[in-house]
Wavefront OBJ file of the C-alpha trace (Angstrom):
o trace
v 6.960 -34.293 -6.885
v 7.867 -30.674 -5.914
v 11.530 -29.498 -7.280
v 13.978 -28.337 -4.944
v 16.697 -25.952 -4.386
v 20.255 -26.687 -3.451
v 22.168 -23.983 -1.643
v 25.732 -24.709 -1.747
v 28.596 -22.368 -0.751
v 30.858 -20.988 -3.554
v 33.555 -19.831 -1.811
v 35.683 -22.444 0.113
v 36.309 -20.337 3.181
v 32.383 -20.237 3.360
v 33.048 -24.120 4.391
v 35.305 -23.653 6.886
v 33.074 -21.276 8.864
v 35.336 -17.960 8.152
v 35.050 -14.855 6.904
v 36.220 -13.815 3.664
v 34.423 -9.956 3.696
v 37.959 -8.515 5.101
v 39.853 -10.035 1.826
v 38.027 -8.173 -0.183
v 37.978 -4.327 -1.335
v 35.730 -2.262 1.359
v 32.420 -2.102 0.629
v 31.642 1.039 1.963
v 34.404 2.108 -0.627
v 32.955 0.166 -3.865
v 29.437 1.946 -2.480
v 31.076 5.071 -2.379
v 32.241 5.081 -6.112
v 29.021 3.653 -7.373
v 27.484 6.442 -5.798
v 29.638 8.676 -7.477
v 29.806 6.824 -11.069
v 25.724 7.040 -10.728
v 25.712 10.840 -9.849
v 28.253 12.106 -12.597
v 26.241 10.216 -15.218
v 23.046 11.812 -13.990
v 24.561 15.214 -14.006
v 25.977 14.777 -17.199
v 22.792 13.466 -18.974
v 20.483 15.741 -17.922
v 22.152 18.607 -18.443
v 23.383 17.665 -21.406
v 19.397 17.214 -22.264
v 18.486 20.282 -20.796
v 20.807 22.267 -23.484
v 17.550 21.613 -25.786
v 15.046 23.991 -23.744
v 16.338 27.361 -23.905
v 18.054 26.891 -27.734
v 15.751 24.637 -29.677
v 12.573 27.202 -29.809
v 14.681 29.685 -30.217
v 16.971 28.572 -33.253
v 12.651 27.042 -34.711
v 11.915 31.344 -34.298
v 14.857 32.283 -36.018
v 14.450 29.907 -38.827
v 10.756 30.168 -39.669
v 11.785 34.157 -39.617
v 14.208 33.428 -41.909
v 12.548 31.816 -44.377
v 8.505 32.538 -43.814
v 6.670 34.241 -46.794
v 4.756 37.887 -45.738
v 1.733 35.830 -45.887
v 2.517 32.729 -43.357
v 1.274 32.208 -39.682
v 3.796 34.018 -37.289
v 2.510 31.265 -34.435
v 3.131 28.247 -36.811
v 6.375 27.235 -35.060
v 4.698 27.703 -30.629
v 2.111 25.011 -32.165
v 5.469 23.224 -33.547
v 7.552 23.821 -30.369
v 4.743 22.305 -28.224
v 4.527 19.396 -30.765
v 8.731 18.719 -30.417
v 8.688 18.845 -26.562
v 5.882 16.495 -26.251
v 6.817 13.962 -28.929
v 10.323 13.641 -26.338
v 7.912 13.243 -23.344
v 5.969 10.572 -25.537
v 9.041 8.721 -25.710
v 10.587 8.682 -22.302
v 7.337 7.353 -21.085
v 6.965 4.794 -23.752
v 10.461 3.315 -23.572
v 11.254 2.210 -19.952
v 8.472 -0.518 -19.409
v 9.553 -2.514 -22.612
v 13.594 -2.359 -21.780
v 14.066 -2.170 -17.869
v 12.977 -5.728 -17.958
v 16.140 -6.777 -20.539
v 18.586 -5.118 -18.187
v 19.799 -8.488 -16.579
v 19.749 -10.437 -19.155
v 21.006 -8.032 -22.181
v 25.022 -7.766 -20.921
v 23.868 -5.893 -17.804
v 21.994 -2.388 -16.856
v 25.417 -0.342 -17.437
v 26.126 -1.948 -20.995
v 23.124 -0.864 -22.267
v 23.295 2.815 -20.521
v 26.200 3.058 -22.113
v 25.045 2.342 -25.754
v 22.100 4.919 -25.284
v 24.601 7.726 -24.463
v 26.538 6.825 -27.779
v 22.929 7.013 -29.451
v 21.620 10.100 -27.410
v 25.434 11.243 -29.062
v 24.538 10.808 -32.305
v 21.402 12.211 -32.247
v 22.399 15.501 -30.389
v 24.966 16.051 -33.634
v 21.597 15.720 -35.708
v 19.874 17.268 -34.033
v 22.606 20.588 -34.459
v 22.910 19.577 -38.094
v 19.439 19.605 -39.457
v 18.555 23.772 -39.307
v 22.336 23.558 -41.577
v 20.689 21.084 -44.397
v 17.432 22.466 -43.904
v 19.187 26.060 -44.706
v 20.899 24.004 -47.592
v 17.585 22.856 -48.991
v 15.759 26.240 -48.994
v 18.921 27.785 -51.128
v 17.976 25.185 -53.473
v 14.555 25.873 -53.623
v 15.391 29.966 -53.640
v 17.104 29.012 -56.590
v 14.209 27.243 -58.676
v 11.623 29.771 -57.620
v 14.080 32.161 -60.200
v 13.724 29.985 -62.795
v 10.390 28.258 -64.346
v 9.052 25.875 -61.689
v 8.018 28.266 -59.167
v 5.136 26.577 -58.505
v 6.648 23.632 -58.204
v 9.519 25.161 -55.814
v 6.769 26.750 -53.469
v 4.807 23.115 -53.515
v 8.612 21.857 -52.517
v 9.336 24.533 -49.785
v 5.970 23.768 -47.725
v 6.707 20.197 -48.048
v 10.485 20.867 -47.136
v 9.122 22.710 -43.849
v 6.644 19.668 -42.686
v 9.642 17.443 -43.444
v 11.914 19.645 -41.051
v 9.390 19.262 -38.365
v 8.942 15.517 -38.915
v 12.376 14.727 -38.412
v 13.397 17.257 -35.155
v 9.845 15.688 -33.384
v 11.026 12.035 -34.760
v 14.834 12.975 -33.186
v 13.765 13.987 -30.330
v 11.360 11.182 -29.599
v 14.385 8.601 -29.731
v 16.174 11.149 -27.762
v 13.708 10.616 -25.064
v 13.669 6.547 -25.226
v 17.216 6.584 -25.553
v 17.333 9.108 -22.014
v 14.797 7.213 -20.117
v 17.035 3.939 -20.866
v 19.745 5.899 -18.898
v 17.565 7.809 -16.158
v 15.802 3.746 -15.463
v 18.948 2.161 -15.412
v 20.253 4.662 -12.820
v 17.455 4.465 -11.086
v 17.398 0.938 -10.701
v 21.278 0.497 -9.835
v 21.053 3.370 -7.059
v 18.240 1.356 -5.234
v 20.717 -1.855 -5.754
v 23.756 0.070 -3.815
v 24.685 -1.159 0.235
v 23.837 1.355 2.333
v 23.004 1.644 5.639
v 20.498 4.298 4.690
v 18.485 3.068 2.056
v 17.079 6.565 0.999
v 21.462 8.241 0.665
v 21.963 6.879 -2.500
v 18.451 8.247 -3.872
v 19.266 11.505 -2.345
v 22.551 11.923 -3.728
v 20.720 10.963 -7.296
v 17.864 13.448 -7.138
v 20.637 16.194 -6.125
v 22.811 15.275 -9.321
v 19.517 15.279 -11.297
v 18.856 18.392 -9.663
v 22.088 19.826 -11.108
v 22.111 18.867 -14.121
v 19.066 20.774 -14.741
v 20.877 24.489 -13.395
v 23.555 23.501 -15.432
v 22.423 22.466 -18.610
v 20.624 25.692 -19.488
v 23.150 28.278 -18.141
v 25.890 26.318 -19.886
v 24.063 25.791 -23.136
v 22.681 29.449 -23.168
v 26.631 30.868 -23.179
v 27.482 28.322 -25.774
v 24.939 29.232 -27.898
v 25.454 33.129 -28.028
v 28.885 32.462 -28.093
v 29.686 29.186 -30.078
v 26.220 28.863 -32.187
v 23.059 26.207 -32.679
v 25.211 23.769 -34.391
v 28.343 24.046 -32.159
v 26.156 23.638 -29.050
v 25.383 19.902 -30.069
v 28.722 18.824 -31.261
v 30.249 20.028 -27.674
v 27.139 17.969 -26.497
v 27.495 15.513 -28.492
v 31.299 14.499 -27.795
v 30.546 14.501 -24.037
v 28.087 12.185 -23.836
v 30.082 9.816 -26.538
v 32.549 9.870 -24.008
v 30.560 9.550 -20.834
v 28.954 6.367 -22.701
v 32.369 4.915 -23.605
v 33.772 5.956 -19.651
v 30.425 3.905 -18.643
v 30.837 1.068 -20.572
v 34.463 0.760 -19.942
v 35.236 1.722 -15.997
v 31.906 1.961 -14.253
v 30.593 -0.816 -15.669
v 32.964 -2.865 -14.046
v 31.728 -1.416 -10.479
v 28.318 -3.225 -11.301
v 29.150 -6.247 -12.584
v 28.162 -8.388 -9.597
v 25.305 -6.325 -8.745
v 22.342 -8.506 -8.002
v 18.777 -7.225 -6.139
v 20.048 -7.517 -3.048
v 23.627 -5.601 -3.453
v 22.963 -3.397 -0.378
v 23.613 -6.195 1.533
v 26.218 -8.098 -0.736
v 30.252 -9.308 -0.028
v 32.137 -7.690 -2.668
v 34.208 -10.153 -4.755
v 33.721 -13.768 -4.163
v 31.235 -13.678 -1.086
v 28.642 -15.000 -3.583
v 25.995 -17.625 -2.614
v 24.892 -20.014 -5.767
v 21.762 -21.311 -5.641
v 21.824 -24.472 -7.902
v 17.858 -24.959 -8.683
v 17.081 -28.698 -10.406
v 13.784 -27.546 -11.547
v 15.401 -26.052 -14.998
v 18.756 -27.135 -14.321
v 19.180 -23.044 -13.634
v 22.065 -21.553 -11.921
v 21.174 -17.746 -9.816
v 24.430 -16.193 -8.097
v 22.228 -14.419 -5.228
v 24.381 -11.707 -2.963
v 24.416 -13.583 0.732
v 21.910 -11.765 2.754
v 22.245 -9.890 6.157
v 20.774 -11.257 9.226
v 18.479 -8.473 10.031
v 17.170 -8.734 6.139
v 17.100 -12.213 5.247
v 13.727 -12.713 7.470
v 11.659 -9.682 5.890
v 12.771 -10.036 2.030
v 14.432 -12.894 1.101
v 11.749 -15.215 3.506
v 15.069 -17.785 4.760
v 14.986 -20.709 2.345
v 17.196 -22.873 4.587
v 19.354 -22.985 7.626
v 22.358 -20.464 7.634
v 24.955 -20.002 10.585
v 28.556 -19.106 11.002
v 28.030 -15.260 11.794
v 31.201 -13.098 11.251
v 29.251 -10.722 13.599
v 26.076 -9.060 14.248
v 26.222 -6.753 10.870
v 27.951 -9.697 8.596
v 26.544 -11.704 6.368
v 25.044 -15.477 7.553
v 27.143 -18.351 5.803
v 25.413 -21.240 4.462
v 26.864 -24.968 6.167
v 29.032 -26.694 4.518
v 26.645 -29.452 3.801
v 23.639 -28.931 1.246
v 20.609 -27.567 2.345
v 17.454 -28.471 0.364
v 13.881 -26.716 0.363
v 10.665 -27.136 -1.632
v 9.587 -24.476 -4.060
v 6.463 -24.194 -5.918
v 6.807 -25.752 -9.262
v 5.530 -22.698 -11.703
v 6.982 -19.473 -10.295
v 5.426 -16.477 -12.434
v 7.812 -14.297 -14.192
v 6.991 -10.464 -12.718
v 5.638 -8.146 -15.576
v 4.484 -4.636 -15.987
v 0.985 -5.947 -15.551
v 0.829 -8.023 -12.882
v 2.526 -5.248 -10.872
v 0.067 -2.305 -12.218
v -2.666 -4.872 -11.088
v -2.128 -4.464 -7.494
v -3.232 -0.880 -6.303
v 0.097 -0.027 -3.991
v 2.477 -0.515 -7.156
v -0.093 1.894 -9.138
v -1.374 4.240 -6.827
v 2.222 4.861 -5.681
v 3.298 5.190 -9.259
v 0.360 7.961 -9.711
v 1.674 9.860 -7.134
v 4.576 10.867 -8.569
v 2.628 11.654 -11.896
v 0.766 14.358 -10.168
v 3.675 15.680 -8.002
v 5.341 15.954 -11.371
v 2.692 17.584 -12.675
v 2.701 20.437 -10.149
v 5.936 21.267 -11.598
v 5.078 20.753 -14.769
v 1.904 22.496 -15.326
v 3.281 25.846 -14.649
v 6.357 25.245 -17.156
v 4.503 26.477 -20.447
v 1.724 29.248 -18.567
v 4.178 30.776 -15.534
v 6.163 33.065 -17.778
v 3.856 34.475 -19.684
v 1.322 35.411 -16.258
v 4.977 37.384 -15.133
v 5.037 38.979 -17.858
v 1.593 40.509 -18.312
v 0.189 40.187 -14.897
v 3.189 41.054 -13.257
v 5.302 43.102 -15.581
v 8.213 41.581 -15.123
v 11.544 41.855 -17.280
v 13.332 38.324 -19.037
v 16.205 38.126 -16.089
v 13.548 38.149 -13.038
v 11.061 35.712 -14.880
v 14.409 33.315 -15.103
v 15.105 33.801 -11.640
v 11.858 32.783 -10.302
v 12.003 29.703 -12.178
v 15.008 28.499 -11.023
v 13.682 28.942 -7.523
v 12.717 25.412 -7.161
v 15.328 23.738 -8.059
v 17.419 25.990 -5.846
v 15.600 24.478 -3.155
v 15.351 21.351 -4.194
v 18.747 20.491 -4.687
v 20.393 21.001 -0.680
v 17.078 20.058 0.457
v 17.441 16.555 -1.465
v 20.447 16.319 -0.218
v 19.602 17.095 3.704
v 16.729 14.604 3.396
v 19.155 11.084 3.261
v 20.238 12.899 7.292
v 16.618 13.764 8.113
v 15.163 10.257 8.605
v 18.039 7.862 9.642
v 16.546 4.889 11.159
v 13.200 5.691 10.253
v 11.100 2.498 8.859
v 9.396 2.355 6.052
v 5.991 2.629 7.463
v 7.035 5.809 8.665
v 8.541 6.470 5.831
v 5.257 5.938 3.846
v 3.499 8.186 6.151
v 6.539 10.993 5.103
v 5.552 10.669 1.631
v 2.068 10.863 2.619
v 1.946 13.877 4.281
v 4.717 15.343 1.363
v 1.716 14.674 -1.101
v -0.867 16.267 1.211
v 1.108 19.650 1.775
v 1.839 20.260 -1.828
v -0.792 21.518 -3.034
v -0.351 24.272 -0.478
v 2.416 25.804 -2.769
v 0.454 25.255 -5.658
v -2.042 27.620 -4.618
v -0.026 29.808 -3.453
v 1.897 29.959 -6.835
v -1.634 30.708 -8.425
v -2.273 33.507 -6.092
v -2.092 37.286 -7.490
v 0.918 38.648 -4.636
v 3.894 38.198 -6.620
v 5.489 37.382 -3.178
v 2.778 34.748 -2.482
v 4.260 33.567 -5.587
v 7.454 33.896 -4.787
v 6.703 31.823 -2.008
v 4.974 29.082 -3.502
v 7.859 28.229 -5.531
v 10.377 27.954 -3.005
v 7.586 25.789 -0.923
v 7.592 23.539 -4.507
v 10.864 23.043 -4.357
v 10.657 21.612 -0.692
v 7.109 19.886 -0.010
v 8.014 17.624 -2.294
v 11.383 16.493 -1.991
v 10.119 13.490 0.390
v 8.167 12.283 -2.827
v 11.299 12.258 -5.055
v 13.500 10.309 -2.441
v 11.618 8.135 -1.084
v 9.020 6.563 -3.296
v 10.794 4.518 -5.301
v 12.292 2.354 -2.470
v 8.749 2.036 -1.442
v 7.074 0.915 -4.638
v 10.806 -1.535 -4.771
v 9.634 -2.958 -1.422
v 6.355 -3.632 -2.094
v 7.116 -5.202 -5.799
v 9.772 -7.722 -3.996
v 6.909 -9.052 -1.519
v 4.920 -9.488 -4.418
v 8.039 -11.662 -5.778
v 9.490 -13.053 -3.312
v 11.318 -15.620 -5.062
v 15.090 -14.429 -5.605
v 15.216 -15.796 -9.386
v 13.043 -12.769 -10.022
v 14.034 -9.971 -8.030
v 16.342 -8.743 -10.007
v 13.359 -8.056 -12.782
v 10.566 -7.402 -10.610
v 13.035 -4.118 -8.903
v 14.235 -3.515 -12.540
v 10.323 -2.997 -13.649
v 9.383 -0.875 -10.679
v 12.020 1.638 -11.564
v 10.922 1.527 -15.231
v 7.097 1.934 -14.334
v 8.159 4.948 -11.862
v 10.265 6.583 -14.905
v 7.311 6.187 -17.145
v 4.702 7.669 -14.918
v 7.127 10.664 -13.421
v 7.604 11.242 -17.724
v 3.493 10.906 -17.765
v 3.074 13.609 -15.261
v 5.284 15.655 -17.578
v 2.764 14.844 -20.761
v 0.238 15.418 -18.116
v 1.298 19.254 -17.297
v 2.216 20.272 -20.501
v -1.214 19.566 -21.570
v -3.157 19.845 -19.092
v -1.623 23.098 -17.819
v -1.848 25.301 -21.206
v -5.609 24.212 -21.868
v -7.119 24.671 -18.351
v -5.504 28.132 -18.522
v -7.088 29.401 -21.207
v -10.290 27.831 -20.116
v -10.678 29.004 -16.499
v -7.900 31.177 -16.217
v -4.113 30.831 -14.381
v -6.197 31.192 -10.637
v -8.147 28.672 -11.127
v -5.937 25.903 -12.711
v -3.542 25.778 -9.565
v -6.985 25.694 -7.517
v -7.807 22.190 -10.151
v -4.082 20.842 -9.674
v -4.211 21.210 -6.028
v -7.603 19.486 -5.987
v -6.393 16.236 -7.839
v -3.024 16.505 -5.652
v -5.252 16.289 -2.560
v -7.311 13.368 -3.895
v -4.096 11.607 -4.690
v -2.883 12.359 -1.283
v -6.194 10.346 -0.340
v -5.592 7.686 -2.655
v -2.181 6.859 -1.239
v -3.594 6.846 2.365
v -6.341 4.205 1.456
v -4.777 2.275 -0.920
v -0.756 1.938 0.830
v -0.923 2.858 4.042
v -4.165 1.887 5.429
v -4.710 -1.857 7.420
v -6.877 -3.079 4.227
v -3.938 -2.467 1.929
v -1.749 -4.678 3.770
v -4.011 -7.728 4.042
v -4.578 -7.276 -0.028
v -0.620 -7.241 -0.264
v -0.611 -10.816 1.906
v -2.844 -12.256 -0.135
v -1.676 -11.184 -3.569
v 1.577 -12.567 -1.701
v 0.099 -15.685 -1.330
v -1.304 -16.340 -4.810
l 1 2 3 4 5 6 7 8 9 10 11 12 13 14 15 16 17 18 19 20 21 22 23 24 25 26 27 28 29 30 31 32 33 34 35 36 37 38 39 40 41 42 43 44 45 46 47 48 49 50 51 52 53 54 55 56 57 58 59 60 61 62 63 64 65 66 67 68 69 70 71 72 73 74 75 76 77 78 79 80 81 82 83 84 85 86 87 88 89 90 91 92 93 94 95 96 97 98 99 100 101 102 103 104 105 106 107 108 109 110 111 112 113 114 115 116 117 118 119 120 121 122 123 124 125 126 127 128 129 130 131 132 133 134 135 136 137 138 139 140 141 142 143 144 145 146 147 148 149 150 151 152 153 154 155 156 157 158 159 160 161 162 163 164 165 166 167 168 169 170 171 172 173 174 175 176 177 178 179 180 181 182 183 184 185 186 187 188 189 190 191 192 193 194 195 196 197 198 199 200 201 202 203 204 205 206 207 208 209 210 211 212 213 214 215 216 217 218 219 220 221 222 223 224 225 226 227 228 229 230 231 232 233 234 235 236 237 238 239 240 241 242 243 244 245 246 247 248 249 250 251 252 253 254 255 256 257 258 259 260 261 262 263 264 265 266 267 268 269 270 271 272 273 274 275 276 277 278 279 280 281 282 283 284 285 286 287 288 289 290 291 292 293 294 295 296 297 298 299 300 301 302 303 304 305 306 307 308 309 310 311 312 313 314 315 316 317 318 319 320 321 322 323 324 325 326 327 328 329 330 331 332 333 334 335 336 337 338 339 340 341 342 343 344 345 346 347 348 349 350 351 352 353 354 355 356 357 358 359 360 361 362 363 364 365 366 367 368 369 370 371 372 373 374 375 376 377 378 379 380 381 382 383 384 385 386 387 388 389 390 391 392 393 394 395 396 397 398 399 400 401 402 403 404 405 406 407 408 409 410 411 412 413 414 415 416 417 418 419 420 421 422 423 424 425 426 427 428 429 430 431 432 433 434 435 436 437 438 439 440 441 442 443 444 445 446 447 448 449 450 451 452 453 454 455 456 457 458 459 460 461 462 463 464 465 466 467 468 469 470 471 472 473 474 475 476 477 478 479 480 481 482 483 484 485 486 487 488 489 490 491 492 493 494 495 496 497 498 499 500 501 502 503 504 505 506 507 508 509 510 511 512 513 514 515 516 517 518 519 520 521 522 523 524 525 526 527 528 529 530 531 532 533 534 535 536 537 538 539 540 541 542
């Protein structure tokens, strides 16, 4: 005999037929200060992380000058600074498929944000301490080299100079898990917000992100000239203690009731509890709107009593009972990589972030020598992107109001297909082509950025349908996104470096755009095409 499900109304006004949404707080308020919570903690991360890029290699140069012997490698520490930067990228792609599917059930998606900002806290004052007991060590070892165990000391100093390495790369590996923890989490929430447009609360996100990344350099840059290394990460480290303890404390709160379907909840008690016998299991779903309950929640029973056209449908006072299949599969990373929309999706925004990335570790040097161009000007051009990016991020949530997410799919589509146009023209030899190109990269694609991850979201939910797992299945598709925009960062910081030396700066952006364009192909086939949606029904259906 099949289980079944009981929906019964929680709230006792539900019974009577009324309308309890104008007793509680406005929703459209509570949405507004998520948004807000969600966009000062991106901010504040991220440039808080970005502090490390302009100071780290340049406190590693200073110290191996310090303290290198007339006969060591000068390029020892660019083999060690490439090493650092990837170990963090090895991390924030490794963390957020084995923790975004705890958020539920481990105090809630804020909680545990929270406690990775108080680790990413301690680690940042670490990571400002360890050139000062490094220094420490070497006095020490100065010291024995003037007595009898020189040997012995200059065995000891090459060992004391792996060991510094060791622990920076193993630092900032955890700072990495512990960051993608909080980029996932936000990620997640932000797709989890009421809107009326779904792709606002991404928008506002990618500009905060977007910020953070100005800010966090020029900020950390004027501490450290002024301040010094080690006072750059206790300033650092003090604001994100307190942004974790703010979290944890007052915007945690804001989230508490936040289930997969909060776009389209009743703040406060306008809760529906689904009462399922089969485990004797209790889910607290959000009550759904009309014009979504048909296309993701699939109706499971008989709701009336609208407040109006745009509130939510009431469940009758009387139980309603449906079938359900008996063994309901619990979503995982796997199952979702196995169809190809989740994973060709998730590859596009590897390679998108890999025409940003790519140019990262080759673009300065090609001003420099091919161009002849001083420190300032090479700093302005790469800050042209995100100059672009960020109002352009922001304009996007007004650009396609009403739009559906076919259309939407086609946006991201033809985003895909057009980037690679900058690319080339960033590999061009007219510094104004250049010029060009990297404005263009901040704005071709933007569409990418915003509007993928509701996409993959949509198409994981079909795959679960079942509102027990939602909240997990939309919690895993922002982890595998995180990991594979982190993978197109491994991705270009590799890839980028060793084609250039191998073909040559022209021809790498001619390789990039390439693989763009066959990922731009990929997406057509595999997400937007009629075969994609019959595989979706039948995966559906399994």
């Amino acid at each position: 005999m099949l289980p079944t499900t009981t929906i019964k109304p929680r709230c006792v006004r539900h019974q009577r037929g009324g309308c309890c949404c104008f007793s509680c707080q406005s929703t459209s308020d509570v949405s507004a200060q998520k948004i807000f919570s969600l966009s000062v903690i991106a901010i504040l991360t991220n440039a808080c992380y970005t502090t490390i890029a302009p100071i780290l290699p340049l406190e590693l140069t200073h110290h191996y000058n310090q303290h290198q012997d007339d006969d060591d490698n000068t390029n020892t520490e660019e083999y060690y600074i490439s090493l650092i930067f990837i170990f963090f990228s090895l991390g924030s792609m490794l963390t957020p498929p084995l923790v975004s599917r705890h958020f539920e059930t481990c105090g809630g998606t804020m909680k545990i944000m929270s406690i990775a900002m108080i680790g990413m806290a301690l680690l940042f004052y670490c990571l400002g301490s360890v050139f000062r007991l490094h220094n420490s060590w070497m006095m020490r070892l100065m010291l024995m080299e003037e007595g009898e165990s020189g040997g012995a000391a200059a065995h000891d100093k090459s060992y004391s100079n792996d060991l510094l390495i060791i622990i920076i790369c193993t630092t900032q590996f955890c700072i990495g898990g512990l960051l993608s923890i909080v980029t996932t989490g936000y990620y997640s929430s932000a797709t989890l917000i009421r809107t009326s447009n779904s792709d606002r609360v991404i928008s506002f996100l990618e500009t905060a992100v977007g910020t953070g990344y100005i800010l966090g350099p020029i900020t950390g840059s004027w501490l450290y000239e002024e301040l010094g290394y080690a006072y750059v990460y206790r300033v650092v480290s003090v604001v994100m203690a307190l942004l974790g303890l703010v979290t944890f404390n007052l915007i945690s709160p804001l989230f508490a009731t936040q289930k997969v379907d909060d776009g389209n909840e009743c703040e406060g008690d306008d809760d529906v509890e689904y009462d399922t016998s089969a485990d004797d299991g209790e889910y607290y779903g959000s009550i759904q709107f009309a014009d979504d309950l048909e296309s993701r929640l699939e109706n499971k029973g008989r709701l009336v009593n609208h407040c109006n056209e745009r509130q939510p449908l009431l469940p009758m006072a009387t139980d309603v009972t449906t079938t359900t299949p008996s063994t309901i599969l619990r979503p995982t990373i796997t199952h979702l990589l196995k169809h190809p929309r989740i994973l060709v999706s998730a590859l596009c925004i590897t390679w998108i972030n890999v025409s940003w990335t790519f140019v990262e570790p080759i673009l300065a040097k090609r001003l420099d020598s091919f161009f002849h161009l001083g420190k300032k000007e090479i700093g302005v051009i790469f800050s042209l992107s995100n100059v672009v990016y960020i109002p352009a991020a922001f304009l996007l949530q007004f650009a396609f109001v009403g739009v559906n997410m076919r259309k939407r799919r086609f946006i991201v589509l033809l985003s895909i297909a057009i980037t690679p146009v900058a690319v080339l023209l960033i590999g061009s030899g007219s510094i104004h082509c250049l010029i060009f190109g990297m404005l263009l990269l901040g704005l071709f694609p933007s569409p990418v950025w915003i509007m993928l991850l509701p996409s993959m979201q949509e198409d994981s939910l079909a795959i679960y349908p079942d509102t027990r797992h939602r909240r997990v299945a939309n919690d895993l598709t922002a982890g595998i996104y995180n990991s594979f925009m982190i993978l197109g960062q491994v991705v270009g910081y590799v890839f980028g470096p060793a084609l250039n030396v191998t073909v040559g700066f022209g021809n790498t952006s001619w390789i990039v755009s390439g693989l763009i364009l066959m990922q731009a192909i990929s997406y057509y086939y595999f997400v937007l095409s009629n075969a994609s949606d019959a595989r979706l029904k039948s995966v559906r259906k399994a």
